[in-house]
Each structure stands twice: as structure tokens, then as C-alpha cells.
C-alpha positions as CSV (number, residue, x, y, z in Angstrom):
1,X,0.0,0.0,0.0
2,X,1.7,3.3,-0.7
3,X,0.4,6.3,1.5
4,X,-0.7,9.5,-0.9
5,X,-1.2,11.3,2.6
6,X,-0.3,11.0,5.8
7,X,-1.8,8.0,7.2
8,X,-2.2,5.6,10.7
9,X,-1.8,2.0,10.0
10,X,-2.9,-1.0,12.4
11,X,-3.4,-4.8,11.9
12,X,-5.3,-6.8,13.0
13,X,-5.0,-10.8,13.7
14,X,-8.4,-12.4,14.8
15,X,-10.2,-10.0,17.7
16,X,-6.8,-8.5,18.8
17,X,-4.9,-5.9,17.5
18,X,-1.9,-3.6,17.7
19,X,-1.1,-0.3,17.1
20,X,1.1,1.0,13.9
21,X,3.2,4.0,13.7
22,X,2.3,7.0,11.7
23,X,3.1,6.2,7.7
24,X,4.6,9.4,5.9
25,X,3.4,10.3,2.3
26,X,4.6,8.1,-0.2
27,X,6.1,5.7,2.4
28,X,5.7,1.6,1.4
29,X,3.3,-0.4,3.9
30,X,4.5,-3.5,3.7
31,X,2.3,-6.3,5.9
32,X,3.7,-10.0,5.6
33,X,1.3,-12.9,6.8
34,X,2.2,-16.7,7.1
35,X,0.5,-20.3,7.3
36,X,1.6,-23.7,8.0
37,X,0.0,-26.9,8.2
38,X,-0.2,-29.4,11.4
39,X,-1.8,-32.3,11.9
40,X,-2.4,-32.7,8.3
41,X,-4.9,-30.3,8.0
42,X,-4.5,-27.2,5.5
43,X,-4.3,-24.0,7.6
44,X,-4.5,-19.9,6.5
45,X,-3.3,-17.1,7.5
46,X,-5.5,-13.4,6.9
47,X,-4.1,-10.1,7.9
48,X,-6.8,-7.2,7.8
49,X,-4.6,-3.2,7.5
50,X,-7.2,-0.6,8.3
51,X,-5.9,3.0,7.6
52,X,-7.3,6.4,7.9
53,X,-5.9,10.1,7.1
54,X,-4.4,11.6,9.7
55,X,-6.9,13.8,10.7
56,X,-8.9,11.1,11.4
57,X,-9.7,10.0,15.4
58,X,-6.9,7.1,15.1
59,X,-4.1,7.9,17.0
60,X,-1.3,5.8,19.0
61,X,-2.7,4.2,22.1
62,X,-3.0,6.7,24.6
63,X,-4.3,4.3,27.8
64,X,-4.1,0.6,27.8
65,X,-5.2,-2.1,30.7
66,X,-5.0,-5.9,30.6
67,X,-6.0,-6.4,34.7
68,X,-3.3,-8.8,34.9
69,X,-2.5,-9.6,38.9
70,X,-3.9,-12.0,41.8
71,X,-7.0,-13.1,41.9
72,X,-9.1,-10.5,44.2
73,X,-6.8,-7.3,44.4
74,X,-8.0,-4.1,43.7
75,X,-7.7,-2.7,40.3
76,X,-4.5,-0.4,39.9
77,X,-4.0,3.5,40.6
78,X,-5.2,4.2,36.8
79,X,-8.7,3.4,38.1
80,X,-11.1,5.4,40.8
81,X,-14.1,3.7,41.9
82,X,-17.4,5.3,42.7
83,X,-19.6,1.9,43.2
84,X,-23.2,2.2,44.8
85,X,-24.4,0.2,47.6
86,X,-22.5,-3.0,48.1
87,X,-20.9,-2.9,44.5
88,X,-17.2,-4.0,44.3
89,X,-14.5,-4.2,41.7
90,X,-11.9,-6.7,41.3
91,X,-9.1,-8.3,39.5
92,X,-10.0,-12.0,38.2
93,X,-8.1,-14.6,35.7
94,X,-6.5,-11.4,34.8
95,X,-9.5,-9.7,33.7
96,X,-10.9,-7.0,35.5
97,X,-14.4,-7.7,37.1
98,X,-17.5,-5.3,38.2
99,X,-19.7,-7.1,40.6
100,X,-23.2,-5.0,41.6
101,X,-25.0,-5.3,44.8
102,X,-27.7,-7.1,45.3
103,X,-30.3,-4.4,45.6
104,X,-32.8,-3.8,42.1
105,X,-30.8,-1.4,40.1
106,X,-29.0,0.9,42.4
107,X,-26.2,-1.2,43.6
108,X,-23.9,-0.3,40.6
109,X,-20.2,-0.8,39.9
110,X,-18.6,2.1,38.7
111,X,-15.3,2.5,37.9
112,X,-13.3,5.7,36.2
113,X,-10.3,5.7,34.5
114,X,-9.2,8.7,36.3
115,X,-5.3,8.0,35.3
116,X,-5.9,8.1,31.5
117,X,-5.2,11.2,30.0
118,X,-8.3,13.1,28.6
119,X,-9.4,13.0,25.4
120,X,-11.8,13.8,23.0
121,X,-11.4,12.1,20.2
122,X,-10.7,8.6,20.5
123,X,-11.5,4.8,19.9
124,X,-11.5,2.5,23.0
125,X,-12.2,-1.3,22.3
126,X,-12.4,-3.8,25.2
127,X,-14.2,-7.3,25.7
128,X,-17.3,-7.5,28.0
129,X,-18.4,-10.6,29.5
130,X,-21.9,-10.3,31.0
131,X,-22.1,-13.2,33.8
132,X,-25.4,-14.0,32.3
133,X,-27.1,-14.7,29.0
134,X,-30.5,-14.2,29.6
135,X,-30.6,-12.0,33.0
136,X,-31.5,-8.6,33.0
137,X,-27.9,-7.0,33.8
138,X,-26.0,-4.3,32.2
139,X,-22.0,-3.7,30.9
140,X,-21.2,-0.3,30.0
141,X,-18.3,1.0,28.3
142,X,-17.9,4.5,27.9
143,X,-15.8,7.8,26.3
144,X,-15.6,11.5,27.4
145,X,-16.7,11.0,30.6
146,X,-15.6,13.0,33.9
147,X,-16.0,10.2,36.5
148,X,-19.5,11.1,37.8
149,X,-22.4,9.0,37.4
150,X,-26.6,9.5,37.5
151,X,-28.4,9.1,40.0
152,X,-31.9,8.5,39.0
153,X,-30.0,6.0,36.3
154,X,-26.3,4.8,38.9
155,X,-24.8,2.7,36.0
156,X,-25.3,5.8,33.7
157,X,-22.1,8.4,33.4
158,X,-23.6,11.7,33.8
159,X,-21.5,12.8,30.2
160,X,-19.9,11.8,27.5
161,X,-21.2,8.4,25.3
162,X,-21.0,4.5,25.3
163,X,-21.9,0.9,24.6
164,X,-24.2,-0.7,27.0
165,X,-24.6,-4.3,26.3
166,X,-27.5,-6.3,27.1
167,X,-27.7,-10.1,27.2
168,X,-31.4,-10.4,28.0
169,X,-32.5,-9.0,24.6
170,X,-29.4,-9.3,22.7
171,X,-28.9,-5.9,22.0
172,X,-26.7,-3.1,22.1
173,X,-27.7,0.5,23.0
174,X,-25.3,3.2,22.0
175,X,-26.4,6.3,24.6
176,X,-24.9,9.8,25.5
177,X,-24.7,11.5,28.7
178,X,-28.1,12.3,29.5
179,X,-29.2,8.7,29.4
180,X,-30.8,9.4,25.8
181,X,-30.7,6.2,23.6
182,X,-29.1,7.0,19.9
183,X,-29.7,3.3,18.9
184,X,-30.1,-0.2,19.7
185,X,-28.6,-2.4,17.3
186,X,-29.2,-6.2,17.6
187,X,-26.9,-8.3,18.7
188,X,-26.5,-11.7,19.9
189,X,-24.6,-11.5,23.3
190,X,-23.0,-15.0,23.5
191,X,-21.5,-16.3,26.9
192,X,-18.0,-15.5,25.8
193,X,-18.6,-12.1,25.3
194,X,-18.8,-9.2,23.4
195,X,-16.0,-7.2,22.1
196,X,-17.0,-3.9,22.0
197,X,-15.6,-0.9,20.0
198,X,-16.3,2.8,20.4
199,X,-15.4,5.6,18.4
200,X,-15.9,9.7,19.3
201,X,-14.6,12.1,16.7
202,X,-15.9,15.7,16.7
203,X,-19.7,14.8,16.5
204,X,-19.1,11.3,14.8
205,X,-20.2,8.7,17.1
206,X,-19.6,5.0,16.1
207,X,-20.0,2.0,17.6
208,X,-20.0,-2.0,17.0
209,X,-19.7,-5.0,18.7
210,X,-18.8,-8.7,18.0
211,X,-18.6,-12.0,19.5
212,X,-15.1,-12.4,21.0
213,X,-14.4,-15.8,19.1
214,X,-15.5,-14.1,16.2
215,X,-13.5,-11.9,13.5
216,X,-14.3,-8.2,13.6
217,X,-16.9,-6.8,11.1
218,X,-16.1,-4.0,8.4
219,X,-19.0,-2.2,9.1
220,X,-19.9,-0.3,12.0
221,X,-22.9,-1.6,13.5
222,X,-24.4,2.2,14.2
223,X,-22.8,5.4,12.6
224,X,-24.1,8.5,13.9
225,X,-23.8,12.5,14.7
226,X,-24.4,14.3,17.7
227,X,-22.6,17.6,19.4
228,X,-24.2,17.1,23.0
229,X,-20.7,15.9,24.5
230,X,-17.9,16.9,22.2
231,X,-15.5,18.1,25.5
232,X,-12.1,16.0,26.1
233,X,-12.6,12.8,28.9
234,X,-11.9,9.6,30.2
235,X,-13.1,6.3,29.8
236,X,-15.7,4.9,32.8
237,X,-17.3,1.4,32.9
238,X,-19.4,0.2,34.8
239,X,-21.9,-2.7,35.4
240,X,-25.5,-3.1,36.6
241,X,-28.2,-5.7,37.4
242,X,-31.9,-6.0,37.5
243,X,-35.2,-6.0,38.6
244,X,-34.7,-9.6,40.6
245,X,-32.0,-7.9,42.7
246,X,-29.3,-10.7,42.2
247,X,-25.6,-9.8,42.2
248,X,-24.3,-9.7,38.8
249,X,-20.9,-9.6,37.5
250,X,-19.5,-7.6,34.0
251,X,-15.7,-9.3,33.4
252,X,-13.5,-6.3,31.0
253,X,-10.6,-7.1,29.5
254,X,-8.4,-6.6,26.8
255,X,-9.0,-2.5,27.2
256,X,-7.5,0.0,24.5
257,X,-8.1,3.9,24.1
């Protein structure tokens, strides 16, 4: 691929990815993939190269967390919990888990990536594992947010947008601060997960999601505009149950801004 502007490069192998480094105008891409065979059985290889101008909202990971450490401890210093009720967060299998209280709806975990630098435009992608399939229960990942959360809605950040996934109707809803739902694409939440990815740039909100054995999609599952939160932030998530007041747990892992 030869750049004719100045472009951001990344590859991608299955669900994970890694960052590139700015291409220069006219520079050569070169992206090399290999295969071999076990077992007897034929085998391929497929490398995916997404690449945007430079203006665009990709830029070289800014925040990054993988939860690895002993099953129990506290998340690290990047993180600043505001749970409600009896809500805790903790690290487990190297994954970092929200578990909500056991009161209906108002026992959220709530977590706020508080040692992220802000900022406004940005992608963040991150698997979410819902502890159930078919409960009601909530797993929220969100962008250009300040850390505060609703209180007539707790798992809701008061600004900024995000992905809420929802295993009980196998949907996503993409939402902005003010708890006002942009769109509620269908999607089968499978026990695995979700991978979810979320991009904010200027008034372009995007979002998709994809099961986390699966390869990711092309398309965007929503594409949309709107200027209600357009101010630098931080990434929140947070997790929330239901109506039969049973402790829930959301499992995160993976996470990249």
C-alpha cells in the first residue's frame, strides 16, 4: 500500500490488534502474513490493514489495561471507583471484574479511568463478558466522561457516550450523557462475550460489537452524529443488574483507548 497522505496504520489478527506507527506520504506499507500446516490439515493465515488520514480519530494508544495480577486485588492507581451500595471491583483470571450489589438497580459498579489522559477524540475497544445470557444486567463501556455517574440512572455516566450491552435482549444501545438512547442495534450476546468498540470524533459517534471468538466486522454496527458531549474525557465502565435484585458480574478485559 503506498500512503498518498499521511496516514495511521494497524493490523489486525483475529479480535486483537496492535497499534502501527504514523506512515509518511509516499512511504511503502508492507504487511507480511504466514500459514503452515499441522496435523495434516490445511491451515491460512489473513491479515486485515485498516488505515485512515491523519486527521482522522486514530491515533497511537493513549491508555491501555489488561488487569493482569492475583486473583481479588483491587484494580490499579489508573482506576477510581465510585460503586453504589455494596458494588465492588476486582481483578479475576487477569480480567478485571464489576460485581453490583444485590439491591434492584442501584447497587452499581462504577469505575473511572481517572489516570488516563483526557481525550476527546478517540476509539476505545475492550471485551465484556456479562455473567449472564439471559438476566436482566448491564456492561457499560464509555468515552468523554468525567468520573461522575446519575443518580436516578447509577450505572449511567452523567456525560460523554458508550456501549451498553444487554444479554437479556441481545442488543446493544449506544447512549450519550443524558441517558438518551441513539440506537439499539441487535446483537447476539453470546457467553464468551462481546468485544465492543467505540469511536468519538468531533460529532461522529460510532460503535459495534462482535462476539469475542469471532472476526471483527467492516461495518460499523451504528454510525451517527451528535454535538451534546464533544468536550475531552476519560473512559468509565461500569456494570449493573436487574429488577430480581441478584448480584451480577461484567468481566473487562483486553482495554484499549
Amino acid at each position: 500500500m503506498t500512503a498518498t497522505a499521511a496516514r495511521q496504520a494497524r493490523a489486525f489478527s483475529g479480535s486483537r490488534y496492535a497499534w502501527g506507527t504514523p506512515v509518511t506520504a509516499g512511504e511503502q506499507l508492507t504487511v507480511t502474513g504466514k500459514a503452515w500446516q499441522t496435523a495434516d490439515a490445511a491451515r491460512s493465515c489473513r491479515v486485515d490493514v485498516e488505515y485512515h488520514d491523519a486527521a482522522g480519530p486514530l491515533v497511537n494508544a493513549t491508555f491501555s489495561e489488561d488487569w493482569t495480577g492475583t486473583d481479588g486485588a483491587a484494580w490499579d492507581a489508573d482506576w477510581t471507583t465510585s460503586h453504589a451500595g455494596a458494588a465492588t471491583s476486582t481483578i479475576q483470571s487477569n480480567a478485571g471484574r464489576l460485581t453490583t450489589g444485590a439491591t434492584a438497580y442501584t447497587s452499581s459498579a462504577r469505575v473511572y479511568a481517572s489516570g488516563m489522559g483526557a481525550v476527546a477524540d478517540c476509539e476505545v475497544t475492550c471485551l465484556v463478558v456479562c455473567s449472564s445470557t439471559t438476566a436482566e444486567m448491564r456492561g457499560v463501556v464509555a468515552v468523554r466522561t468525567n468520573g461522575s455517574f446519575s443518580g436516578a440512572n447509577p450505572s449511567h455516566p452523567t456525560q460523554g457516550y458508550w456501549v451498553e450491552v444487554d444479554p437479556q435482549n441481545d442488543i446493544i444501545l449506544i447512549r450519550r450523557g443524558d441517558s438518551t438512547v441513539l440506537a439499539t442495534p441487535g446483537k447476539t450476546v453470546p457467553a464468551e462475550g462481546l468485544y465492543v468498540r467505540l469511536r468519538a470524533h468531533g460529532t461522529t459517534i460510532a460503535a459495534k460489537a462482535w462476539g469475542a471468538t469471532a472476526q471483527e466486522p467492516a461495518v460499523w454496527d451504528w454510525v451517527g452524529e451528535d454535538s451534546t458531549w464533544t468536550a475531552a474525557g476519560k473512559v468509565s465502565l461500569t456494570a449493573q443488574n436487574g429488577a430480581d435484585a441478584v448480584s451480577r458480574n461484567v468481566t473487562f478485559d483486553g482495554l484499549v483507548v
